[in-house]
Legacy VTK file of the C-alpha trace (Angstrom):
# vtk DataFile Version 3.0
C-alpha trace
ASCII
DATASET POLYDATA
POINTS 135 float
0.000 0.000 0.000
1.412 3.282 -0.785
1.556 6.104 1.280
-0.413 9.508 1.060
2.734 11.662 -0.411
3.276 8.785 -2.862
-0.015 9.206 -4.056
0.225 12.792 -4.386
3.762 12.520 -5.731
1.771 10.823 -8.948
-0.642 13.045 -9.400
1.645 16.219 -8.753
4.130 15.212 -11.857
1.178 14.338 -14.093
-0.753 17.402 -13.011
2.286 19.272 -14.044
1.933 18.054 -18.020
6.062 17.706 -17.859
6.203 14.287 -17.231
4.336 11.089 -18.869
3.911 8.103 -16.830
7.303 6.337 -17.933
9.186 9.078 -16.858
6.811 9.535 -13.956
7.824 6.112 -12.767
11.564 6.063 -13.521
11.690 9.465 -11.151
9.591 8.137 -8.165
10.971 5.074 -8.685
7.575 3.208 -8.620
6.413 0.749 -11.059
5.016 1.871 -14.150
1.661 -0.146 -13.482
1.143 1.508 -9.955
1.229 5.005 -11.850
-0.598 4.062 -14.658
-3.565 2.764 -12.043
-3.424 5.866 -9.940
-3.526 8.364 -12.314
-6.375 6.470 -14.285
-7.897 6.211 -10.948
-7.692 9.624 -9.454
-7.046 11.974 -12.818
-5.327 15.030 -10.473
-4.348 15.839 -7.484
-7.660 17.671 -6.623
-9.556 13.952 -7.675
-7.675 12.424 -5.088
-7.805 15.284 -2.115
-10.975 15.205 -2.050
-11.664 11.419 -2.169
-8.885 11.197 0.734
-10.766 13.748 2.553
-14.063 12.165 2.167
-13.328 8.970 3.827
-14.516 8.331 7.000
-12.015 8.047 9.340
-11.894 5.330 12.187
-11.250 6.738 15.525
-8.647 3.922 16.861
-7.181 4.282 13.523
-6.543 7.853 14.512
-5.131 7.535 18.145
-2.831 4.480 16.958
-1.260 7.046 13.770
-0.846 9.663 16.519
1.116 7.753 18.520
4.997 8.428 18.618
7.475 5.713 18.718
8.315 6.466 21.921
5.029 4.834 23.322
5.019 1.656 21.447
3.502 0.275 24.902
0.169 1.253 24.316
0.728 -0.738 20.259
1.732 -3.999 22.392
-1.627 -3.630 24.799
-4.108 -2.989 21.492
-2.606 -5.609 19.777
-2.929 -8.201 22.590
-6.788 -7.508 23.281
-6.939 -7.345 19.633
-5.908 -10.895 19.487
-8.019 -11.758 21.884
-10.703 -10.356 20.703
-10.571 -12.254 17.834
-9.672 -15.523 19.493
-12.746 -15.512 21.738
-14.417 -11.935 22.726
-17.188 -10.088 21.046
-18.645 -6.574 21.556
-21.954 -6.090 22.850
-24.704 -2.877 23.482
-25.488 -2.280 27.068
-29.035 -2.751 28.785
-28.989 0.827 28.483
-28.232 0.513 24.426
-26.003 3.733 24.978
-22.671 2.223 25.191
-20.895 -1.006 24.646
-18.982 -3.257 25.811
-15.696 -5.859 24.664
-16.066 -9.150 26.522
-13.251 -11.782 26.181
-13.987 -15.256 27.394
-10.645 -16.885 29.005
-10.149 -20.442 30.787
-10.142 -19.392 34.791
-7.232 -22.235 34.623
-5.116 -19.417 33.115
-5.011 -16.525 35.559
-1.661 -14.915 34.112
-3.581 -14.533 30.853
-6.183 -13.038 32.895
-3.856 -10.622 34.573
-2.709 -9.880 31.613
-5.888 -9.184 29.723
-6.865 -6.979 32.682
-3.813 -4.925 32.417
-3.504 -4.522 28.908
-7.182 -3.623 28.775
-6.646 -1.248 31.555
-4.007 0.350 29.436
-6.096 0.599 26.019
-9.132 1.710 27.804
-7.661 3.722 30.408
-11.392 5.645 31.565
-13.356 2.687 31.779
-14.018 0.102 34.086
-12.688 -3.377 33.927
-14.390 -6.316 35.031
-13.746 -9.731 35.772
-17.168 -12.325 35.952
-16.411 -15.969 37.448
-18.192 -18.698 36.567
LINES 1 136
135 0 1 2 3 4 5 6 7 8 9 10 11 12 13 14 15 16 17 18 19 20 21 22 23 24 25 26 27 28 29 30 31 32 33 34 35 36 37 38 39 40 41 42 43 44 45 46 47 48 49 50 51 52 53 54 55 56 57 58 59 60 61 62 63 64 65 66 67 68 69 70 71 72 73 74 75 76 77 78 79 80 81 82 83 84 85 86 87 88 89 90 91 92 93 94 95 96 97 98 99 100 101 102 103 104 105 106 107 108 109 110 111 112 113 114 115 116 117 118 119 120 121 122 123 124 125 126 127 128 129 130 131 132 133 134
């Protein structure tokens, strides 16, 4: 996936009417199929803008770009409740239907994983409440 810049690196040279899409390639050093699909895709630069700007954006999505790589901590927490998430968790409305809520499902056998869960959900969710329900 290319990046933003990339994209508007294309469009930029084309836009200019200097350049064809050979010579755009050979000078971003991008294949000549990639260029070829973008600028058939987008036309300019203004095409693209405002597609780019029109797309909804994700809020997580958001907070994990902003991020430095100084706090790669709070990468490692998503990513583990991410995974288990997937593994055996869904997200549900509350009785109230105004918020809602991740459960995971873990073995009770397992109470490092636990421990873990609770922490790194702790850490990803830092202003809500964590519970644990024993069964």
């Amino acid at each position: 996936m290319r990046t933003y810049e990339e994209y508007h690196k294309i469009l930029s040279l084309w836009d200019s009417g200097l350049y064809n899409k050979s010579e755009i390639a050979r000078h971003t050093g991008m294949p000549l199929t990639t260029v070829h699909r973008y600028i058939h895709r987008y036309q300019t630069v203004e095409n693209f803008e405002n597609e780019f700007n029109s797309v909804p954006k994700h809020p997580t999505i958001d907070l994990l770009k902003s991020i430095s790589q100084a706090n790669l901590e709070l990468h490692f927490h998503y990513a583990y409740v991410f995974g288990l998430y997937l593994g055996d968790g869904h997200i549900s409305k509350t009785k109230s239907h105004r918020a809602h809520r991740i459960m995971i499902f873990l073995d009770k056998k397992y109470p490092k994983i636990i421990e873990h869960c609770v922490e790194s959900l702790g850490f990803v969710f830092s202003k809500n409440k964590i519970g644990i329900v024993e069964k």
